[in-house]
TORDREN-802668 format. One record per residue: residue in three letters; x, y, z of N, C-alpha, C in turn. Coordinates in steps of 0.001 Angstrom, whole numbers, plus 500000, padded with zeros to 6 digits. Atoms other than C-alpha are relative to their C-alpha. Example, Ala and Ser with C-alpha at 12.3 -4.5 7.8 and 13.67 -1.06 7.14 Angstrom:
! residues 2
ala500890498810500000512300495500507800500900501200500000 ser499180498810499940513670498940507140499230501090500730 
! end
This chain:
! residues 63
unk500042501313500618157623896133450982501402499678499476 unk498690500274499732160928894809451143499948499034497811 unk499766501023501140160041891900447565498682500330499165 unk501195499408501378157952892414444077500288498643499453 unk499609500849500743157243890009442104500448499474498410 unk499393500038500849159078890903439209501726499627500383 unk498759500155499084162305890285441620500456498259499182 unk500072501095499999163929887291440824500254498684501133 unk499947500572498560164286884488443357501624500103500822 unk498524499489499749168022884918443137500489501088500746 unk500059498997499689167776888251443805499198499991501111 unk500711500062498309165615887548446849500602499279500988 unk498578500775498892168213885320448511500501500704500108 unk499073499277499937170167887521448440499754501276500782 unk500280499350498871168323890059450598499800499156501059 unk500341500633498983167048887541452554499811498733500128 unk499909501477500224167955883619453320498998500092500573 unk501416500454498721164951883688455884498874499502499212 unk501319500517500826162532883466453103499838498453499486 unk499767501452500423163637879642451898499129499272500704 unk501129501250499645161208877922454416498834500290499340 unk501754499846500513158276879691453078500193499744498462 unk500229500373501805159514878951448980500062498888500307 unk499756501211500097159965875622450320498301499025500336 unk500962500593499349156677874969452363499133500269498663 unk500879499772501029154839876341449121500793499114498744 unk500004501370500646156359873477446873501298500740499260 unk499069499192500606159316875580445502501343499567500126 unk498695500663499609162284873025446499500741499805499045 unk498664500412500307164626873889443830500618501430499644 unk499171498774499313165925877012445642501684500444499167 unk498836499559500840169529876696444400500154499544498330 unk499832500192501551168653875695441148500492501006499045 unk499749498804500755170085877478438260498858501059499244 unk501375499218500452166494878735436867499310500762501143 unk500580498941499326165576879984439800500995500755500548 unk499113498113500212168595882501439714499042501258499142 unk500330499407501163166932883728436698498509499965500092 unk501196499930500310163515883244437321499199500587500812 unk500860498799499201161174885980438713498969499135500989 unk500827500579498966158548885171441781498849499817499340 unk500925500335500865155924885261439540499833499159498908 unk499635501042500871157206883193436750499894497723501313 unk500078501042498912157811880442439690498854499825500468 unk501339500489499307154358880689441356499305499512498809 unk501188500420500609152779880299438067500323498909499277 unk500213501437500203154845877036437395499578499145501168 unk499889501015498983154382875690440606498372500319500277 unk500945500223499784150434876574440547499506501033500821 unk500144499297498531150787878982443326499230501374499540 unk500595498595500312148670882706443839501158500735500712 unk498970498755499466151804884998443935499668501088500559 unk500365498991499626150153887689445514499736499620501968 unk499892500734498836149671885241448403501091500134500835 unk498813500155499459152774884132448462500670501420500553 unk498819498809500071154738887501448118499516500671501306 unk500066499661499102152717888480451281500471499610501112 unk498998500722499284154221885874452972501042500557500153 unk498356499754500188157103886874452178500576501487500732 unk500458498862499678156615890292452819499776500260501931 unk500641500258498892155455889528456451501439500040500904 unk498628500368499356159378888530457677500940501742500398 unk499203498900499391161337891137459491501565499773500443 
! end
């Protein structure tokens, strides 16, 4: 499992740009924002509504 979701999103760009369509298709369009440097995958799904456990499989899924 390559992403946790104590990671922050910052910190997940940074392994991997590939992931941006799927934070984007799940309502997450403010990628280079400065809060989401700082703000964990879980903190983010649970403003944006989302089931991080979902998501992070998504995420998870990319090779």
């Amino acid at each position: 499992m390559k992403f946790n979701k104590d990671m922050t999103i910052g910190e997940m760009l940074r392994i991997d740009t590939n992931i941006i369509p799927i934070l984007m298709d799940a309502g997450m369009h403010c990628i280079g924002c400065p809060s989401a440097q700082g703000e964990t995958l879980e903190e983010a799904a649970l403003v944006h509504g989302l089931d991080v456990d979902a998501l992070l499989e998504k995420l998870n899924e990319l090779e």
